[in-house]
C-alpha positions as CSV (number, residue, x, y, z in Angstrom):
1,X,117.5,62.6,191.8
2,X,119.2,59.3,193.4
3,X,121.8,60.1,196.0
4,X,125.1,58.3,196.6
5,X,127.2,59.0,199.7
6,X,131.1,58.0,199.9
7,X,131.8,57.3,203.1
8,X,135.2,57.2,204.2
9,X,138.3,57.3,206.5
10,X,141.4,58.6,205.4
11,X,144.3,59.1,208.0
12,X,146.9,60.7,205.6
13,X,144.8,61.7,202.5
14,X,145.2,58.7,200.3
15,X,142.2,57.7,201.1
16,X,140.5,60.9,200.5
17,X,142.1,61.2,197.3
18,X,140.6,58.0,196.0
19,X,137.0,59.0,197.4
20,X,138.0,62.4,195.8
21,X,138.2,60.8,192.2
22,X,134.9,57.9,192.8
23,X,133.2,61.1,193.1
24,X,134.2,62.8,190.2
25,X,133.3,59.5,188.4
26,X,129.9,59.1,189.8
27,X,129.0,62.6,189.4
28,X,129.3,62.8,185.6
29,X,126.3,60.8,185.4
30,X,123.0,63.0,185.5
31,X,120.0,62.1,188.4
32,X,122.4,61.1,190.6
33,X,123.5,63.5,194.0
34,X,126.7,62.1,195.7
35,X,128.5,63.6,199.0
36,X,131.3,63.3,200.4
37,X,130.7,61.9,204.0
38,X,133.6,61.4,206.8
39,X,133.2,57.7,208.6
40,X,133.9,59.3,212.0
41,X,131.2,62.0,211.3
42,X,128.7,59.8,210.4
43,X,129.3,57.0,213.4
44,X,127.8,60.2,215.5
45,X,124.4,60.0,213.9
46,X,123.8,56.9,211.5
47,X,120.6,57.7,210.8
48,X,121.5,60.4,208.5
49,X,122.4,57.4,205.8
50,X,118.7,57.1,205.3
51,X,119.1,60.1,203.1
52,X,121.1,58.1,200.6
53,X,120.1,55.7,197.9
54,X,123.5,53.8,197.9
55,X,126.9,53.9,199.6
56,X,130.1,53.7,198.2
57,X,132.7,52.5,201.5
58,X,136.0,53.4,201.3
59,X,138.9,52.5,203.8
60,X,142.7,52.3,204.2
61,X,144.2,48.9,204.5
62,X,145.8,48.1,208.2
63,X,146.9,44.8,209.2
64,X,144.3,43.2,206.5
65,X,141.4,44.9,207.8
66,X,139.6,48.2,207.7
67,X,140.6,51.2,209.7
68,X,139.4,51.4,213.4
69,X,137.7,54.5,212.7
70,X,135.7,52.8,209.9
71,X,135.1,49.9,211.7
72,X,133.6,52.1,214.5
73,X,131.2,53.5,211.4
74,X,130.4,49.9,210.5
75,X,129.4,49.2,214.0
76,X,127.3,52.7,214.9
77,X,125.0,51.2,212.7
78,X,123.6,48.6,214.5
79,X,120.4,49.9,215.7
80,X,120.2,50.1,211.5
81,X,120.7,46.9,211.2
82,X,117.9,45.7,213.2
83,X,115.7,47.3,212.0
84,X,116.9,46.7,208.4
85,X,116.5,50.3,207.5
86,X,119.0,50.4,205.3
87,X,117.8,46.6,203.3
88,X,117.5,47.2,199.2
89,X,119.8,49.9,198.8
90,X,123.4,50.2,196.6
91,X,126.7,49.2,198.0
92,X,130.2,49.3,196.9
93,X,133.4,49.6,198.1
94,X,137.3,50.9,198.0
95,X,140.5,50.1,199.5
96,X,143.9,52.0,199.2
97,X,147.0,50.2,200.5
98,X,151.0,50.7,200.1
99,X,151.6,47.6,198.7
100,X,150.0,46.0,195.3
101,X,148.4,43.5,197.1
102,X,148.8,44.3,200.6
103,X,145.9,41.6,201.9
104,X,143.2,44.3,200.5
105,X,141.2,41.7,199.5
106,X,139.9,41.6,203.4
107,X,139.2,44.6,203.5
108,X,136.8,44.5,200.7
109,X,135.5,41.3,201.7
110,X,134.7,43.1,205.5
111,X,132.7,45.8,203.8
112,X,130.7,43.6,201.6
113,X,130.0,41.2,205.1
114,X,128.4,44.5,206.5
115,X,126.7,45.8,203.4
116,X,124.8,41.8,203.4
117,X,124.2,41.8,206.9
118,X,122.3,45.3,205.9
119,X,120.3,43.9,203.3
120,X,122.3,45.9,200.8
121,X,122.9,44.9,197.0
122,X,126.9,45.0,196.5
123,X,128.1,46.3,193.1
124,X,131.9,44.6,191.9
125,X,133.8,46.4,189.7
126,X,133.5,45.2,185.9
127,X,136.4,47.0,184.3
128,X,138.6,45.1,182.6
129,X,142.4,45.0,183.3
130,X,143.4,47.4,180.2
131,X,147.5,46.6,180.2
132,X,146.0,42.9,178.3
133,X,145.2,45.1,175.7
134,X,148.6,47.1,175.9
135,X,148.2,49.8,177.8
136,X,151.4,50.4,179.7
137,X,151.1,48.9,182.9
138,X,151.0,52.3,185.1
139,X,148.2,53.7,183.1
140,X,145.7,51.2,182.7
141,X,142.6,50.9,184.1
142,X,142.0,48.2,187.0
143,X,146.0,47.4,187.0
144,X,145.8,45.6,190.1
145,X,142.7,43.5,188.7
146,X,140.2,44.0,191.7
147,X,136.6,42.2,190.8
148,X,135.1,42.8,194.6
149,X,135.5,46.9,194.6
150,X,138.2,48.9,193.9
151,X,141.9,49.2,194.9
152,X,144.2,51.6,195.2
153,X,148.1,51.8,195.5
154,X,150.0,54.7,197.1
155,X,153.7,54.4,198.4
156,X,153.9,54.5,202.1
157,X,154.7,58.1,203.2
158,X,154.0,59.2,199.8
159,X,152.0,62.7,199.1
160,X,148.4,62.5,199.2
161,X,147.9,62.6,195.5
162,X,151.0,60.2,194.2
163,X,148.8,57.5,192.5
164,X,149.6,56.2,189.1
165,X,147.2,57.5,186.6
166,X,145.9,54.0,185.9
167,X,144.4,54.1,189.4
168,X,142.7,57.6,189.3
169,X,141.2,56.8,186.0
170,X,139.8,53.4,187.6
171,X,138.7,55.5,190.6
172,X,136.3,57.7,188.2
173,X,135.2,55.2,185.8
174,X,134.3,52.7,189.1
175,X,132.3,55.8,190.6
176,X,130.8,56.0,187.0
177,X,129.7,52.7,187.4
178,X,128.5,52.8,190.5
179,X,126.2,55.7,189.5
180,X,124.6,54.1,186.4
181,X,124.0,50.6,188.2
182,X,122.4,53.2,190.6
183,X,119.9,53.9,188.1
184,X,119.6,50.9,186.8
185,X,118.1,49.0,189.9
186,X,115.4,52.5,190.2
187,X,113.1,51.4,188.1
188,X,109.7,50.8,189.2
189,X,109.0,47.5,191.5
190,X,106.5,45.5,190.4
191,X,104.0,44.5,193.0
192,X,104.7,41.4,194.5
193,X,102.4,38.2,193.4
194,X,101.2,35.5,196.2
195,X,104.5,32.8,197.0
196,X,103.1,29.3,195.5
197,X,102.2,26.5,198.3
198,X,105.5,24.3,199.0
199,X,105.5,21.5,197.0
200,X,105.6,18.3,198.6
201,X,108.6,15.7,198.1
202,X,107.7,13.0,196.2
C-alpha cells in the first residue's frame, strides 16, 4: 500500500473542501492509503511525513502567496530538508482563491520551490480544459486551465462548499491522477551502474 497525505490549511473551509474532494479522487484508486493531515498539526512534528510516499499541498491564496500557517509547515521542515529525508518522493499541489485568477499561480509556484528544494518529484495537472470541447463553462473540468496543480474558485464569504461543479470534479479526477502517477514511479529501481569518466574537451 503507497500512502498519500494532503496537507492543508483551510481558514474558512474552502480549502478543506477542495482537500475533501483530491481525496475522494485519489482514493478510488486501489494500493494507495491517503489522510487527511492539518498544516498547523503537522508543523509540530514534521517527521511524521516520513510515513507518506507523496504529498499533495494545498493552500488558500493571500496576497499572492500561501497562508502563514502553511508557510510555517513549509518551514518546520527544515531539519528535513537537510537531511533530504524527504528526496524521491511524490508532490503536488492546490490553491483555492476568490477570484479566477487571483495571482494563484504564486502560490503554486511557492509549493513547487519547496517540494525541489526537498528533492521531491512535482506532478502538474494534465486534464484538459473540457468547455473546448463544449462543456458548459461552469461544469467542465480544469475551467480555469491550471497546468502547475490545481485551482479552485470560491466567492469570497461564500459557504464552504459553493464551488461550481467543474471544480469538484477537477478536484477528484486531479487526486485520481495524483494516485496512479503514485504508482507509476513505484516500480522497482534498477541498481545504479558506475558514472562514465568525464570526457575531455576537444
Amino acid at each position: 500500500m503507497k500512502k498519500i497525505a494532503i496537507v492543508y490549511h483551510s481558514a474558512h473551509g474552502h480549502t478543506e473542501f477542495i482537500a475533501r474532494q483530491v481525496c475522494q479522487g485519489a482514493r478510488s484508486v486501489a494500493g494507495v492509503e491517503v489522510g487527511l493531515v492539518r498544516a498547523e498539526a503537522i508543523a509540530g512534528s514534521p517527521d511524521d511525513l516520513l510515513a507518506y510516499d507523496g504529498f499533495v499541498l494545498g493552500s488558500p491564496t493571500y496576497l499572492g502567496g500561501v497562508s502563514a500557517p502553511f508557510k510555517s509547515f513549509m518551514d518546520a521542515t527544515g531539519r528535513l530538508w537537510r537531511t533530504q529525508r524527504l528526496k524521491g518522493r511524490l508532490a503536488a499541489g492546490f490553491t483555492v482563491s476568490s477570484l479566477p485568477a487571483g495571482d494563484k499561480q504564486s502560490t503554486l509556484f511557492s509549493m513547487f520551490v519547496f517540494s525541489m528544494q526537498h528533492g521531491m518529484l512535482w506532478v502538474g495537472n494534465p486534464i484538459l480544459p473540457e468547455q473546448h470541447d463544449g462543456v458548459p463553462y461552469d461544469e467542465a473540468a480544469n475551467r480555469l486551465g491550471s497546468w502547475s496543480g490545481l485551482m479552485a474558485q470560491a466567492g469570497h464569504s461564500a459557504p464552504a462548499d459553493a464551488f461550481v461543479p467543474g471544480d469538484v470534479k477537477t478536484a477528484r479526477m486531479f487526486g485520481r491522477h495524483v494516485a496512479e502517477s503514485l504508482l507509476r514511479m513505484s516500480g522497482p529501481v534498477p541498481a545504479a551502474r558506475p558514472l562514465a569518466a568525464p570526457v575531455s574537451p576537444v
